[in-house]
C-alpha positions as CSV (number, residue, x, y, z in Angstrom):
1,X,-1.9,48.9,-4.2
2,X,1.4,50.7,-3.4
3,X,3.6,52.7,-5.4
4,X,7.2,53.4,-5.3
5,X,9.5,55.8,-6.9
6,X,13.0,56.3,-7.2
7,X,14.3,59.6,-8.7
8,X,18.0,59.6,-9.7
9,X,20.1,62.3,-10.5
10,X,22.3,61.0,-13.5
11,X,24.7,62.9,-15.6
12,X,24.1,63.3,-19.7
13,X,26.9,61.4,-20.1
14,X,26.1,58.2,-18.0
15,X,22.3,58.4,-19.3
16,X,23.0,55.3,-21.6
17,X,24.8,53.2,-18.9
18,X,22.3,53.4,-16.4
19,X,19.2,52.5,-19.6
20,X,21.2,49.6,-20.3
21,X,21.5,48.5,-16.7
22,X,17.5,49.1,-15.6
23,X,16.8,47.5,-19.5
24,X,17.8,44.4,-18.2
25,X,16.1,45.0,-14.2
26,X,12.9,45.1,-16.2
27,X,13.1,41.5,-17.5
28,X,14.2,40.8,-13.9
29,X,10.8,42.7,-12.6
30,X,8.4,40.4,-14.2
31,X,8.9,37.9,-12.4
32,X,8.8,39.2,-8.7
33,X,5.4,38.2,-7.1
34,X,3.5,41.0,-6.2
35,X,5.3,43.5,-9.0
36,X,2.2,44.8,-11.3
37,X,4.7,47.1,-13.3
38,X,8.1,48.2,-13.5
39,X,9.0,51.6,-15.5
40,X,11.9,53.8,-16.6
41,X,11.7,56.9,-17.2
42,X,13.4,60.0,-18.6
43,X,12.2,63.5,-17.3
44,X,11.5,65.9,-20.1
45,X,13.2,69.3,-20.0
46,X,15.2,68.4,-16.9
47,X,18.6,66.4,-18.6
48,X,19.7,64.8,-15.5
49,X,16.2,62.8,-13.8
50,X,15.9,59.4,-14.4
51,X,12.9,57.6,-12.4
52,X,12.3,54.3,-11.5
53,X,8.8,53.4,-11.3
54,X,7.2,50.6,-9.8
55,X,3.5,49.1,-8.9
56,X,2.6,46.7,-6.4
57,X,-0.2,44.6,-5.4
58,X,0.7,46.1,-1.5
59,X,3.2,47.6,0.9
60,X,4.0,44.1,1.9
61,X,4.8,42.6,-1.5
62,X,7.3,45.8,-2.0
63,X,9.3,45.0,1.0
64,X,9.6,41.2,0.7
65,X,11.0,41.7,-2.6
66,X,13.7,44.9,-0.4
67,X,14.3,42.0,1.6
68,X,14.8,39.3,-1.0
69,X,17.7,37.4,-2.3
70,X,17.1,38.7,-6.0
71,X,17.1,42.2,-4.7
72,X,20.5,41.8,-2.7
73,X,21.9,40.2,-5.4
74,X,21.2,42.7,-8.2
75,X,22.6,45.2,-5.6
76,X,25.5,43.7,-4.6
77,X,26.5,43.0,-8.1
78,X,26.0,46.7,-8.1
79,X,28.8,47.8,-5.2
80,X,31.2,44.9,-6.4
81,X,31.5,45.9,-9.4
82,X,34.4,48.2,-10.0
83,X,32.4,51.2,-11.9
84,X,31.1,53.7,-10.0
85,X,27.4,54.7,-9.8
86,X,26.7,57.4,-12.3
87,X,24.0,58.7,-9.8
88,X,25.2,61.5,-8.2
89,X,21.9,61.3,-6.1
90,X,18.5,59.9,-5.6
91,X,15.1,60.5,-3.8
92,X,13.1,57.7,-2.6
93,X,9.3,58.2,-2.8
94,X,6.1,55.3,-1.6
95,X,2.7,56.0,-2.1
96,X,-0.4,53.8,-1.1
97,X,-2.9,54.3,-3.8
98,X,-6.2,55.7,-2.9
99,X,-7.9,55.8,-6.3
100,X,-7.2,53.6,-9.8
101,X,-9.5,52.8,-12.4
């Protein structure tokens, strides 16, 4: 199993945009082989960490879906579109899980 998270640093006010857009990633998520779970979350007591969570069956599942068409798709959509990110950074973190029960 392989775990990957992706901490971004979002401002109070673009909190909502960026739920909205990872509300609808999730649907997305379901469907990509390999992807056991896909989470969002919001960092108590520190206003501006958003994390994206996800679990796969491996390392290799994880990088087919970095090198698939959904994945440059949903980012491309991303730089076409004429909004600016609201991240003002992000931290990219992989695990390989040694222990789950």
């Amino acid at each position: 199993m392989y775990v990957v998270m992706n901490e971004l640093e979002v401002p109070e006010q673009a909190k909502g945009g960026m739920k909205q857009r990872f509300g609808k990633s999730a649907e997305n998520m379901t469907k990509v082989p390999g992807c056991l779970d896909f989470m969002f979350l919001e960092q108590e007591g520190e206003s501006e960490k958003l994390v994206v969570f996800t679990k796969w069956e491996s390392k290799e599942h994880y990088e087919d879906w970095l090198h698939s068409d959904a994945f440059k798709k949903a980012h491309q959509e991303k730089r076409e579109s004429k909004e600016k990110s609201p991240s003002s950074g992000n931290e990219l973190r992989s695990f390989a899980v040694i222990h789950h029960t």
